[in-house]
N, CA, C and O of each residue as an XYZ file, in Angstrom:
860
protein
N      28.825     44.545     64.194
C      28.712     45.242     65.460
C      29.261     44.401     66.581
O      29.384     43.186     66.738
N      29.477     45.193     67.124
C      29.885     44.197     68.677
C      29.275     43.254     69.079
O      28.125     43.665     69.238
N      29.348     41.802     69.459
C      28.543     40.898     70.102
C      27.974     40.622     71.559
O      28.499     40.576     72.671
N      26.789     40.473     71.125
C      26.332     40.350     73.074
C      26.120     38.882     72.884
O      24.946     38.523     72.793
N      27.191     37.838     72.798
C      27.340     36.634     73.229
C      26.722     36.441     74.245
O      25.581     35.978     74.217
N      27.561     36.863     75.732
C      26.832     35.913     76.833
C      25.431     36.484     77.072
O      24.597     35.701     77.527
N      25.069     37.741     76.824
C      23.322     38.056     76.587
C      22.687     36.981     75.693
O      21.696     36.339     76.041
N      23.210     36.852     74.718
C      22.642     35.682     73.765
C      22.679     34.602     74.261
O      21.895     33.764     73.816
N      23.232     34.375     74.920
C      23.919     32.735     75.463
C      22.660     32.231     76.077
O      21.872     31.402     75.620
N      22.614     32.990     77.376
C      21.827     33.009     78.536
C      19.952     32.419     77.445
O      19.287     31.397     77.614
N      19.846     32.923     77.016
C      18.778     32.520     76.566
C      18.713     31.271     75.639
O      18.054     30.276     75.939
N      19.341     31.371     74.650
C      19.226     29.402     73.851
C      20.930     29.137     73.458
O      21.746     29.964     73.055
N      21.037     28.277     73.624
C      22.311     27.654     72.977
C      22.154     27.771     71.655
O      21.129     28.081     71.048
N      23.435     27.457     71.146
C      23.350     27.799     69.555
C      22.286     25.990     68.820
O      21.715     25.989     67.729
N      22.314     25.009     69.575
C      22.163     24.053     69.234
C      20.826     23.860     69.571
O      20.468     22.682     69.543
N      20.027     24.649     69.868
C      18.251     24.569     70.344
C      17.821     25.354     69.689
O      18.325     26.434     69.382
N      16.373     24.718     69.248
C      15.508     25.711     68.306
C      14.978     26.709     69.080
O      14.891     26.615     70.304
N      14.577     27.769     68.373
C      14.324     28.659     69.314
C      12.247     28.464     69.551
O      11.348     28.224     68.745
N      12.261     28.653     70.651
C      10.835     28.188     71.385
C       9.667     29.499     71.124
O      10.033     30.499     70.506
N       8.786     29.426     71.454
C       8.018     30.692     71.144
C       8.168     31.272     72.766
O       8.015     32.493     72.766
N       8.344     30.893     73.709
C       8.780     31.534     74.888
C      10.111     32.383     74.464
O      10.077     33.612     74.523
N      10.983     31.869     74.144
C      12.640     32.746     73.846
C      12.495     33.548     72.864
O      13.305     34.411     72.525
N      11.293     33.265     72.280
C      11.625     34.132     70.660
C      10.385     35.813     71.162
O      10.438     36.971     70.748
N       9.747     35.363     71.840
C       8.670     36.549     72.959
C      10.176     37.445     73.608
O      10.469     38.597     73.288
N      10.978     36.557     74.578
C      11.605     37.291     75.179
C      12.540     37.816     74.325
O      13.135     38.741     74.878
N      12.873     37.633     73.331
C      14.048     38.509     72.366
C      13.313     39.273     71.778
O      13.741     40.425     71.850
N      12.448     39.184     71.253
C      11.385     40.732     70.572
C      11.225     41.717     72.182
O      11.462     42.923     72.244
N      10.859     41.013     73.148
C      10.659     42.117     74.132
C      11.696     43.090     74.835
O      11.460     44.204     75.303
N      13.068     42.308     74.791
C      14.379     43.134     74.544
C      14.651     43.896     73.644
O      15.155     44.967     73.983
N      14.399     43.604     72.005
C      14.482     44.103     71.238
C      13.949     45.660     71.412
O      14.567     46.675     71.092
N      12.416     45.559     72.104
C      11.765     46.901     72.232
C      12.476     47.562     73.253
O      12.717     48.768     73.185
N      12.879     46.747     74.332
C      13.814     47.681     75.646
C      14.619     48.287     74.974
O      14.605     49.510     74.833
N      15.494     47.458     74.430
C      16.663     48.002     73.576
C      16.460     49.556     72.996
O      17.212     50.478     73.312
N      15.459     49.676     72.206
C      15.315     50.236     71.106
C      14.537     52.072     72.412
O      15.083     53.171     72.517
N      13.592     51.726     72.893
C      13.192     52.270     73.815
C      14.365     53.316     75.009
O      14.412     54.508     75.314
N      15.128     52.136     75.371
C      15.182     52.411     76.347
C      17.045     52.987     76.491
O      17.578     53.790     77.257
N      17.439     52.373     75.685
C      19.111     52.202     75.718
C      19.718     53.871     75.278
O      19.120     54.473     74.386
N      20.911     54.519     75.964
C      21.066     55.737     75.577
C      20.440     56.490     76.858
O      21.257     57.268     77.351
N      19.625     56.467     77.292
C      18.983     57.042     78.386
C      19.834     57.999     79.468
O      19.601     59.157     79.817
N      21.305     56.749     80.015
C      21.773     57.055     80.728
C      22.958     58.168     80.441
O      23.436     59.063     81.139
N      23.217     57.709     79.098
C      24.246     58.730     78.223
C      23.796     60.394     77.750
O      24.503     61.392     77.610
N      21.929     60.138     77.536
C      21.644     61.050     76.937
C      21.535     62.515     78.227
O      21.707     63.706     77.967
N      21.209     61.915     79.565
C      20.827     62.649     80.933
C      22.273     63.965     81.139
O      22.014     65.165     81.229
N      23.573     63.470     81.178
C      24.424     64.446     81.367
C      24.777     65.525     80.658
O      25.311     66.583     80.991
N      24.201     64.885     79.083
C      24.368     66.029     78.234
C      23.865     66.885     77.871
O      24.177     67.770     77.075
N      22.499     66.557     78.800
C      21.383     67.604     77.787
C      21.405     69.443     77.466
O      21.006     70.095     76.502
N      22.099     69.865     78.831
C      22.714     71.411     78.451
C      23.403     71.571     77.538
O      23.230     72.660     76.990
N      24.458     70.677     76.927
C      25.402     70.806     76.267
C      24.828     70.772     74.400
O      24.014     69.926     74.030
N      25.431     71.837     73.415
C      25.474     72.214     72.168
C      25.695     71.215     71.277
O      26.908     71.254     71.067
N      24.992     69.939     70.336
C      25.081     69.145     69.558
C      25.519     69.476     68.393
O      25.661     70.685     68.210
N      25.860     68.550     67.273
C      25.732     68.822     66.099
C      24.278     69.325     65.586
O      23.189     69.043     66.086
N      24.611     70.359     64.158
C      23.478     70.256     63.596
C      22.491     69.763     62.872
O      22.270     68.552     62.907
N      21.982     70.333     62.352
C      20.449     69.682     61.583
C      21.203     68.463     60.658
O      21.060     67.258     60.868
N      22.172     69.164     59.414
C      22.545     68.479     58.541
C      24.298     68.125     58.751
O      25.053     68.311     57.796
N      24.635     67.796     59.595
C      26.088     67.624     59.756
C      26.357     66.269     59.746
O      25.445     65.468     59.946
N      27.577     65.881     59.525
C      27.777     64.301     59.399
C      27.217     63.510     60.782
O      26.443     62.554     60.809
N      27.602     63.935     61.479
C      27.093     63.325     62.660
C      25.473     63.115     62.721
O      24.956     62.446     63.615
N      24.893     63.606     61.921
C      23.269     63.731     62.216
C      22.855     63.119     60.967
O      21.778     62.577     61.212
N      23.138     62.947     59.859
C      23.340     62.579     59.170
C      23.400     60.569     59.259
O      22.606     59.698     58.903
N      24.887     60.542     59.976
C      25.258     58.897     60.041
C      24.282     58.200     61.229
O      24.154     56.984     61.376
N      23.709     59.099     61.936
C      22.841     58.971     62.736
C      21.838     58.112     62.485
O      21.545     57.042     63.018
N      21.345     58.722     61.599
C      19.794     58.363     60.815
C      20.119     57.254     59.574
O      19.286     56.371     59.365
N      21.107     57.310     58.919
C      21.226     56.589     57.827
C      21.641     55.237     58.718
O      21.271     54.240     58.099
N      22.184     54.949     59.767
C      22.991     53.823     60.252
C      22.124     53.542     61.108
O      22.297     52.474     61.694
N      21.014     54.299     61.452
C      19.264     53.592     62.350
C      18.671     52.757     61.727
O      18.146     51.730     62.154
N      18.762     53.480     59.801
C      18.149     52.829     58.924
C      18.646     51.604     59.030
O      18.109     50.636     59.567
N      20.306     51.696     58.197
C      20.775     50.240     57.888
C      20.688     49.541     58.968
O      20.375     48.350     58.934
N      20.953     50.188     60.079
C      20.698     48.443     60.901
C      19.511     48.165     61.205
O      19.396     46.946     61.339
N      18.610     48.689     61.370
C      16.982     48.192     61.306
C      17.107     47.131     60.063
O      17.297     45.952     60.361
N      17.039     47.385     59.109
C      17.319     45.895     58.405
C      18.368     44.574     58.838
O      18.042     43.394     58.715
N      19.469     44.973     59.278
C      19.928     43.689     60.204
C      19.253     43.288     61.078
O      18.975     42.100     61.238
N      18.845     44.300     61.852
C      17.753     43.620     62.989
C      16.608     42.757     62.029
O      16.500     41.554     62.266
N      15.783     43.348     60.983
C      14.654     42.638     60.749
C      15.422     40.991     60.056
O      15.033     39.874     60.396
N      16.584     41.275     59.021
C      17.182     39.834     58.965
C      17.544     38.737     59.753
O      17.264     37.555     59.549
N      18.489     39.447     61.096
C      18.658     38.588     61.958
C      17.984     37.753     62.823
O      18.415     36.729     63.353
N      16.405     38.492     62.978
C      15.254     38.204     63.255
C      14.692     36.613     62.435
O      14.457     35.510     62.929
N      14.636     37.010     61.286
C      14.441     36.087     60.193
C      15.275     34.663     60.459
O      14.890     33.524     60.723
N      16.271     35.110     60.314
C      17.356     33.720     60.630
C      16.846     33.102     61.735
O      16.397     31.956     61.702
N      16.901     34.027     63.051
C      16.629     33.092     64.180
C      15.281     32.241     64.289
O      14.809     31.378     65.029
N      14.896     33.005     63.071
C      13.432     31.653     63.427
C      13.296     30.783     62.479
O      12.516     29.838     62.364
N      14.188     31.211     61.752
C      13.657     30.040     60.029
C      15.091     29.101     59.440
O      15.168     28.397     58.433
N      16.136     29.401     60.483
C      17.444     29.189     59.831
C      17.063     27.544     60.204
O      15.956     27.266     60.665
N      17.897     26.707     60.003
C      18.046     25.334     60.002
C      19.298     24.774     61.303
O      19.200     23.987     62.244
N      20.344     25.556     60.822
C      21.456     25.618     61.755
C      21.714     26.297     62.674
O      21.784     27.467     62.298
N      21.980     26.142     64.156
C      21.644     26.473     65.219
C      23.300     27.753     65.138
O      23.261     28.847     65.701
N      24.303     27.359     64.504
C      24.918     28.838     64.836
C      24.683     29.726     64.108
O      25.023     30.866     64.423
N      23.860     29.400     62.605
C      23.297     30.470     61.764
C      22.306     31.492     63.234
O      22.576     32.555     63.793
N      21.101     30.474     63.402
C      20.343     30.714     64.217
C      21.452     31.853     65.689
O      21.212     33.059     65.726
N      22.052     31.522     66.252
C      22.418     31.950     66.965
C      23.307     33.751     66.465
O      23.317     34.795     67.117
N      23.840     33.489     65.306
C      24.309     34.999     65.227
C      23.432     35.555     64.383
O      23.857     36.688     64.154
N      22.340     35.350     63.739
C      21.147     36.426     63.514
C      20.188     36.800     64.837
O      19.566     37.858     64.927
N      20.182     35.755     65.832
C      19.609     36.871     67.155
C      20.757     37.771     68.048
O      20.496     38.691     68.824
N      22.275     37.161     67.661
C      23.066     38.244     68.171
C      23.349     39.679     67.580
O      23.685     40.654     68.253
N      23.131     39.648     66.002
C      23.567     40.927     65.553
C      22.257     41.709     65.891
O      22.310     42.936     65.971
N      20.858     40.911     66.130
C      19.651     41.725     66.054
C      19.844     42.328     67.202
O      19.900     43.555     67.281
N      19.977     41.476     68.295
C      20.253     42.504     69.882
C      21.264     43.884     69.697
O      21.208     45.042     70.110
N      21.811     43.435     69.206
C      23.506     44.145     69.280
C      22.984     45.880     68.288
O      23.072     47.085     68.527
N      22.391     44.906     67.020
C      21.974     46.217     66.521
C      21.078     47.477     66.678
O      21.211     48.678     66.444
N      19.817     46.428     67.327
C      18.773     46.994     68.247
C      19.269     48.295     69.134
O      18.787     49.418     68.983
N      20.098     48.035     69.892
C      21.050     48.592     70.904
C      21.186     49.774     70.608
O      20.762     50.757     71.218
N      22.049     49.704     69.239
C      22.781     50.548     68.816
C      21.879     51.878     68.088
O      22.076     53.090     68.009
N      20.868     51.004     67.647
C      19.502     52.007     66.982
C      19.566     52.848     68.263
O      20.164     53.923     68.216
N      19.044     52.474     69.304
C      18.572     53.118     70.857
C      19.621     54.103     70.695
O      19.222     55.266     70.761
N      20.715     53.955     70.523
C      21.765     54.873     71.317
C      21.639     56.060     69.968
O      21.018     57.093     70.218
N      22.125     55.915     68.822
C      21.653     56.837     68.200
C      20.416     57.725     67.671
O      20.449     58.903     67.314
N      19.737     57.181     67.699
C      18.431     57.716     67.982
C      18.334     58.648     69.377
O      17.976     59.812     69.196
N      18.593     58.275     70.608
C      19.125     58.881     71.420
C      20.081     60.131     71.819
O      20.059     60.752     72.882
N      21.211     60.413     70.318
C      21.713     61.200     70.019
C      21.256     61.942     69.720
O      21.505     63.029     70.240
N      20.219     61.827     68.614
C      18.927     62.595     67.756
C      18.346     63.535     69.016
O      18.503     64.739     69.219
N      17.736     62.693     69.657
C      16.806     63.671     70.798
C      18.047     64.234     71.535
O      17.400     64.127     72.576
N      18.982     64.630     71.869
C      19.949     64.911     72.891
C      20.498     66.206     72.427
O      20.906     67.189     73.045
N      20.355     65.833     70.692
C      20.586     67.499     69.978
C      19.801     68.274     69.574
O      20.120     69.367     69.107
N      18.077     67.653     69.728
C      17.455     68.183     69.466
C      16.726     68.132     68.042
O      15.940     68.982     67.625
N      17.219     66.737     67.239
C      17.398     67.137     65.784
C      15.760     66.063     65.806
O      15.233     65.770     66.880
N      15.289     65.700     64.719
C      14.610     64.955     64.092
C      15.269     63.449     63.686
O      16.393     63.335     63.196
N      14.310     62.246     63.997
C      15.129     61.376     63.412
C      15.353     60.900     61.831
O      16.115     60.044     61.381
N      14.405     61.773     61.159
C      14.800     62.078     59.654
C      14.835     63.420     59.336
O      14.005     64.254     59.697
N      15.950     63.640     58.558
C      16.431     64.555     57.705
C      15.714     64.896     57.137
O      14.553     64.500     57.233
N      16.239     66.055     56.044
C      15.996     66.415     54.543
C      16.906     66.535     53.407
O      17.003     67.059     52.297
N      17.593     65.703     54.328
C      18.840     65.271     52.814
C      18.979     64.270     52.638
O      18.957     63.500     53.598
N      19.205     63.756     51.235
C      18.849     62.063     50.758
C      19.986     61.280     51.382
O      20.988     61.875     51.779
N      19.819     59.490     51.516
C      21.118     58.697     52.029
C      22.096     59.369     51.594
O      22.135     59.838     50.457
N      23.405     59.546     52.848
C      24.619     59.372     52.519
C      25.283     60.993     51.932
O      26.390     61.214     51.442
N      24.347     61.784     52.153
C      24.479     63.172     51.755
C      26.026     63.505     53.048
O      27.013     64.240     53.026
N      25.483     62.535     53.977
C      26.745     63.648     54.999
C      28.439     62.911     54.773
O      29.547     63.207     55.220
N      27.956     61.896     53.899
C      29.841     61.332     53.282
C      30.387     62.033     52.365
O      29.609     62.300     51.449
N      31.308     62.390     52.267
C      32.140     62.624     51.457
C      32.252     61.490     50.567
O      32.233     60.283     50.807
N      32.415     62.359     49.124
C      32.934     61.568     48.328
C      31.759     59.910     48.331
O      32.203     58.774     48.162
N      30.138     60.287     48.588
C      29.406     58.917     48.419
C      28.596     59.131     46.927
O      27.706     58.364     46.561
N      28.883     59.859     46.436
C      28.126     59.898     45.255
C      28.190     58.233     44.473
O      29.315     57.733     44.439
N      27.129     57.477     43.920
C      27.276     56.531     43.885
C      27.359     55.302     44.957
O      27.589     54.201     44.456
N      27.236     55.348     46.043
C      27.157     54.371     46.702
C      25.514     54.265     47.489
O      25.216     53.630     48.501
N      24.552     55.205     46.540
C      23.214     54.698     47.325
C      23.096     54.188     45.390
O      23.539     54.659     44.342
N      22.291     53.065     45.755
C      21.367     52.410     45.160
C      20.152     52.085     44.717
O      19.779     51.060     45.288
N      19.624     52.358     44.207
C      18.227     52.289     44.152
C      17.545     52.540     45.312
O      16.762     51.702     45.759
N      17.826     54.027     46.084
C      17.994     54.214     47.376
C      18.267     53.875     48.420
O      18.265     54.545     49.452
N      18.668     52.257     48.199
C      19.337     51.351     49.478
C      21.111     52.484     49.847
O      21.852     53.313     49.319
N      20.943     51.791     50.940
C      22.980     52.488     51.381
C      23.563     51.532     51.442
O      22.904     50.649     51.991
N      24.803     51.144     51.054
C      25.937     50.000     50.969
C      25.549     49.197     51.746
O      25.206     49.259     52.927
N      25.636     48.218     50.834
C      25.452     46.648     51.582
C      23.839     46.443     51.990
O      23.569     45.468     52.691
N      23.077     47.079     51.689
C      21.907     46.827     51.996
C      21.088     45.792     50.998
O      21.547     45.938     49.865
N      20.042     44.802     51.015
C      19.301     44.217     50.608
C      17.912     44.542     50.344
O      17.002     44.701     51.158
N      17.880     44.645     48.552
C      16.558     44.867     48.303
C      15.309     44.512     48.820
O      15.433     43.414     49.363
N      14.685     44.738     48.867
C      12.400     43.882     49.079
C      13.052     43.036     48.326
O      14.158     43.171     48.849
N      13.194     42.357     47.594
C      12.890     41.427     46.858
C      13.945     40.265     47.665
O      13.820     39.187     48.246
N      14.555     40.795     47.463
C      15.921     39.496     48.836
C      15.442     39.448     50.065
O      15.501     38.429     50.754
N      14.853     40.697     50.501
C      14.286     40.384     51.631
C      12.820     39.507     51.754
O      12.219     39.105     52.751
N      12.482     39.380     50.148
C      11.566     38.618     51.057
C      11.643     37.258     49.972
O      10.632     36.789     49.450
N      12.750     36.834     49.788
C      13.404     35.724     48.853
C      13.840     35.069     50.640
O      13.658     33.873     50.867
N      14.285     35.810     51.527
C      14.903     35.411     52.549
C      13.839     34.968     53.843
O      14.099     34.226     54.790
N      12.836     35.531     53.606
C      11.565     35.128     54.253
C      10.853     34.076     54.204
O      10.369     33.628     55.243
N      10.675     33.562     53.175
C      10.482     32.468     51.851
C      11.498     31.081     52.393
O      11.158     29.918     52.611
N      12.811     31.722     52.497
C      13.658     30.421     52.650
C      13.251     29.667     53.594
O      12.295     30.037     54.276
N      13.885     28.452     53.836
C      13.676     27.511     54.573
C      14.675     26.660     54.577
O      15.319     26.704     53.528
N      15.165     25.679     55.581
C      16.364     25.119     55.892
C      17.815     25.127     55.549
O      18.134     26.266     55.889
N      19.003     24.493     55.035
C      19.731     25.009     54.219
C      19.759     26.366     53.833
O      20.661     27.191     53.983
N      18.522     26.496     53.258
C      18.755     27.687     52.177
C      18.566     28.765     52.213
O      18.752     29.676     51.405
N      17.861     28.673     53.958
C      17.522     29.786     54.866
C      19.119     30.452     55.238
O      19.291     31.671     55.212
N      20.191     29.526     55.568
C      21.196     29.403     56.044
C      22.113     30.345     55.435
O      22.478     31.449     55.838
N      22.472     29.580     54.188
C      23.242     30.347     53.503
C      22.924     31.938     52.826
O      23.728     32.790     52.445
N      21.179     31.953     52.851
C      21.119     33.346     52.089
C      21.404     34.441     52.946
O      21.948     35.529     52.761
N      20.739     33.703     54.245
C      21.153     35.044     55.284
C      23.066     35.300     55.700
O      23.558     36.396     55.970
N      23.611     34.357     55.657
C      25.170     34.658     55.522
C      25.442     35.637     54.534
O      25.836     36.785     54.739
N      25.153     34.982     53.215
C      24.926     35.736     52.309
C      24.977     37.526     52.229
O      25.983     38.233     52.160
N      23.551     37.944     52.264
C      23.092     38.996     52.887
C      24.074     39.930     53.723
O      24.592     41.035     53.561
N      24.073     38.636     54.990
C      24.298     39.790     56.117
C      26.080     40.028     56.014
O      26.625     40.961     56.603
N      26.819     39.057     55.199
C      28.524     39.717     55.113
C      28.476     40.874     54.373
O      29.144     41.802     54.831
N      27.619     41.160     52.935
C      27.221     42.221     52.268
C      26.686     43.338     53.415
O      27.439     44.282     53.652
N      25.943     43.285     53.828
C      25.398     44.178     54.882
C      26.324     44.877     55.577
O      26.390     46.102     55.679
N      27.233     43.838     56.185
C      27.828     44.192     56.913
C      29.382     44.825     56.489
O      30.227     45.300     57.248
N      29.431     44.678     55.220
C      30.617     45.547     54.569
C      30.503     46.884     54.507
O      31.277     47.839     54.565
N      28.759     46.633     54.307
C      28.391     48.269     54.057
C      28.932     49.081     55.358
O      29.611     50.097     55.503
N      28.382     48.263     56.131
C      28.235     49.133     57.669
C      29.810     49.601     57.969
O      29.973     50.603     58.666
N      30.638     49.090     57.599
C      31.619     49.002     58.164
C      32.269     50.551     57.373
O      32.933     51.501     57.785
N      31.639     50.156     56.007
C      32.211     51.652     55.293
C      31.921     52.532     55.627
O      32.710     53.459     55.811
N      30.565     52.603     55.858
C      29.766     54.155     56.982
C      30.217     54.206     57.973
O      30.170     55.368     58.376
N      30.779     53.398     58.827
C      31.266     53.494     60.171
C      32.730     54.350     59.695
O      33.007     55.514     59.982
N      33.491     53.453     58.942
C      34.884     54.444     58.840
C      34.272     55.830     58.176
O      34.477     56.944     58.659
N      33.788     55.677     57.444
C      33.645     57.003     57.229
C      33.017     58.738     58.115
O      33.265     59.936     57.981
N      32.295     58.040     58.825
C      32.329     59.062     60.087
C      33.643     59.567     61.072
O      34.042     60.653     61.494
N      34.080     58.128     61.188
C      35.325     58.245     62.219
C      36.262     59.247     61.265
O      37.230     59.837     61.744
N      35.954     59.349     60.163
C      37.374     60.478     59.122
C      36.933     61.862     59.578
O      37.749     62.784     59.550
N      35.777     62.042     59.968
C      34.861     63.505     60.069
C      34.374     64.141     61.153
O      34.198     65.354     61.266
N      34.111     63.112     62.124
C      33.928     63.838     63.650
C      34.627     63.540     64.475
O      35.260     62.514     64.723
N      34.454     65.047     65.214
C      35.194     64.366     66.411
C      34.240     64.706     68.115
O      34.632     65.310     69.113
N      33.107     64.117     67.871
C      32.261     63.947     68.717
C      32.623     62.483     69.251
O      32.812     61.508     68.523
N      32.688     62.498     70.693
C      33.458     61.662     71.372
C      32.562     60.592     71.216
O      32.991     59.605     70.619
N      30.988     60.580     71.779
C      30.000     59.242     71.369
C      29.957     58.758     70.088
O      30.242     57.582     69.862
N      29.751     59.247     69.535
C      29.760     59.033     67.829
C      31.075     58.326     67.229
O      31.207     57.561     66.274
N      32.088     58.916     68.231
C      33.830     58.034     67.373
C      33.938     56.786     68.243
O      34.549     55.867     67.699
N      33.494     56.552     69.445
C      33.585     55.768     70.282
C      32.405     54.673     69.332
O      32.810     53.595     68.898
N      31.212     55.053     69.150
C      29.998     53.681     68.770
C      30.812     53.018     67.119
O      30.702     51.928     66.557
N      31.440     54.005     66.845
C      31.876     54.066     65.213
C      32.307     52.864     64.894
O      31.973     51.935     64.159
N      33.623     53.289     66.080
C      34.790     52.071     66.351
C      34.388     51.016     66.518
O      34.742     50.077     65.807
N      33.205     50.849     67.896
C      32.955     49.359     68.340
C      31.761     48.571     66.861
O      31.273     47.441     66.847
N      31.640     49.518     65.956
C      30.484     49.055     65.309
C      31.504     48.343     64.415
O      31.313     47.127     64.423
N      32.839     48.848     63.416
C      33.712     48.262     62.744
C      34.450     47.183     63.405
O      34.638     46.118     62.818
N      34.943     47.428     64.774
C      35.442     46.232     64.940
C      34.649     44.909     65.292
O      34.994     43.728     65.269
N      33.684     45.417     65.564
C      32.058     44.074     65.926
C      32.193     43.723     64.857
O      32.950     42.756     64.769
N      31.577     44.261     63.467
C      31.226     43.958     62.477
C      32.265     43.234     61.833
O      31.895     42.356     61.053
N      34.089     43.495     62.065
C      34.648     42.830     61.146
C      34.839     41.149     61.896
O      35.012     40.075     61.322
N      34.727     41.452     63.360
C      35.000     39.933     63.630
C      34.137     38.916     63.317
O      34.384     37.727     63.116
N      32.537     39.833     63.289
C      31.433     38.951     62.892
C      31.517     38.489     61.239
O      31.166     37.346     60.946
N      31.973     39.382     60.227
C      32.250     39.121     58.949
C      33.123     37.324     58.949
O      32.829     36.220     58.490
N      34.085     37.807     59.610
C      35.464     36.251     59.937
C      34.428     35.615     60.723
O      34.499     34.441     60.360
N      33.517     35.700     61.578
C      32.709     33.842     61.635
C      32.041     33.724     61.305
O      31.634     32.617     61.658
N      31.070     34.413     60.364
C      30.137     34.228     59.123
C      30.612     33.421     57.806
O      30.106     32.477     57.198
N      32.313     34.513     57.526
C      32.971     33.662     56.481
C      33.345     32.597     56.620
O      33.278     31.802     55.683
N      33.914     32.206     57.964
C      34.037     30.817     58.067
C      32.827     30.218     58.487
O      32.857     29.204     57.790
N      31.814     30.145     59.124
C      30.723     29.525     58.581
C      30.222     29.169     58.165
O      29.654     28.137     58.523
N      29.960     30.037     56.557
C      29.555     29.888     54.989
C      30.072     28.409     54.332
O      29.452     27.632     53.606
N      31.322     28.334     54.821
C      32.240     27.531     54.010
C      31.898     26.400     54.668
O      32.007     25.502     53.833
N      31.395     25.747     56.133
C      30.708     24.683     56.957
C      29.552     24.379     55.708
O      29.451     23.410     54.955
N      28.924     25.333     55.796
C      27.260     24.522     55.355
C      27.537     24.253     53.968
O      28.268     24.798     53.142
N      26.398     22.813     53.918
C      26.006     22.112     52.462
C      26.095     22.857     50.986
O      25.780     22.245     49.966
């Protein structure tokens, strides 16, 4: 997803542990975020005719609230347990960033009127996804059991699993993202699509080169 660097900045350097004061104020953004973001987008449209119940758009909606709620809860993880301060630093950036992005679609949800869950299983609104849910996870997602192998970690090893993880994660995302952009042409939805693939691929390139830094 897109990076909120200098939002991130402003609060710890990549080279400081994070304090229980900074780590209060990033959960309490987290909830603004999630709360509050979309608000201003959702106000002009509200007369206006949404997608429906089950359409791709409503659909990538909910499935891409899901998947990134798990980046958020990983990136979370990192920033408090990682060892290395730029590990540390881009698991509280993708969590903001993703947080965000929950708000805004979710936001979509109420704007059309829809529910923020369906009644059609992951990935029903892709084309051609048969096979890409998993043991009901959606691409690139991480089981309970990694997730809480990743909870568990500690220094080093905190480091690398969450790299780990989150380039997988974030491949996924990137496939759901193109894959909407093939199918709508709802202007918010092609616009978040975009910034979510191109966030996500630059963050992939300093994760990958990252990976290759640590022990």
């Amino acid at each position: 997803m897109a990076t909120t660097t200098e939002t991130a900045a402003a609060v710890e350097s990549p080279s400081t542990a994070p304090a229980g004061g900074a780590y209060r104020w990033v959960l309490a953004l987290l909830v603004g975020l999630a709360l509050g973001v979309g608000v201003g987008i959702v106000a002009p449209r509200l007369l206006t005719t949404g997608p429906a119940e089950n359409s791709p758009e409503a659909g990538f909606a909910r499935d891409m609230s899901t998947h990134h709620a798990q980046a958020v809860e990983m990136g979370m993880i990192a920033y408090t347990s990682a060892s290395n301060g730029e590990v540390r630093f881009m698991g509280r950036d993708i969590a903001l960033t993703q947080q965000g992005q929950v708000g805004m679609m979710q936001s979509w949800l109420r704007e059309w009127d829809l529910s923020p869950t369906g009644d059609e299983p992951p990935m029903a609104w892709m084309p051609n996804a048969a096979g890409s849910v998993q043991n009901g996870l959606m691409p690139g997602m991480a089981t309970p059991q990694e997730i809480e192998k990743l909870k568990a970690a500690t220094g080093p090893a905190a480091d690398r699993l969450f790299l780990e993880l989150m380039i997988r994660h974030h491949l996924g995302g990137i496939h759901m993202a193109q894959a909407i952009l093939d199918v709508t042409d709802e202007d918010q939805v092609r616009e978040m699509a975009q910034i979510a693939v191109d966030g996500q691929q630059r963050e992939l390139n300093d994760m990958n080169a990252l990976l290759k830094t640590l022990p």
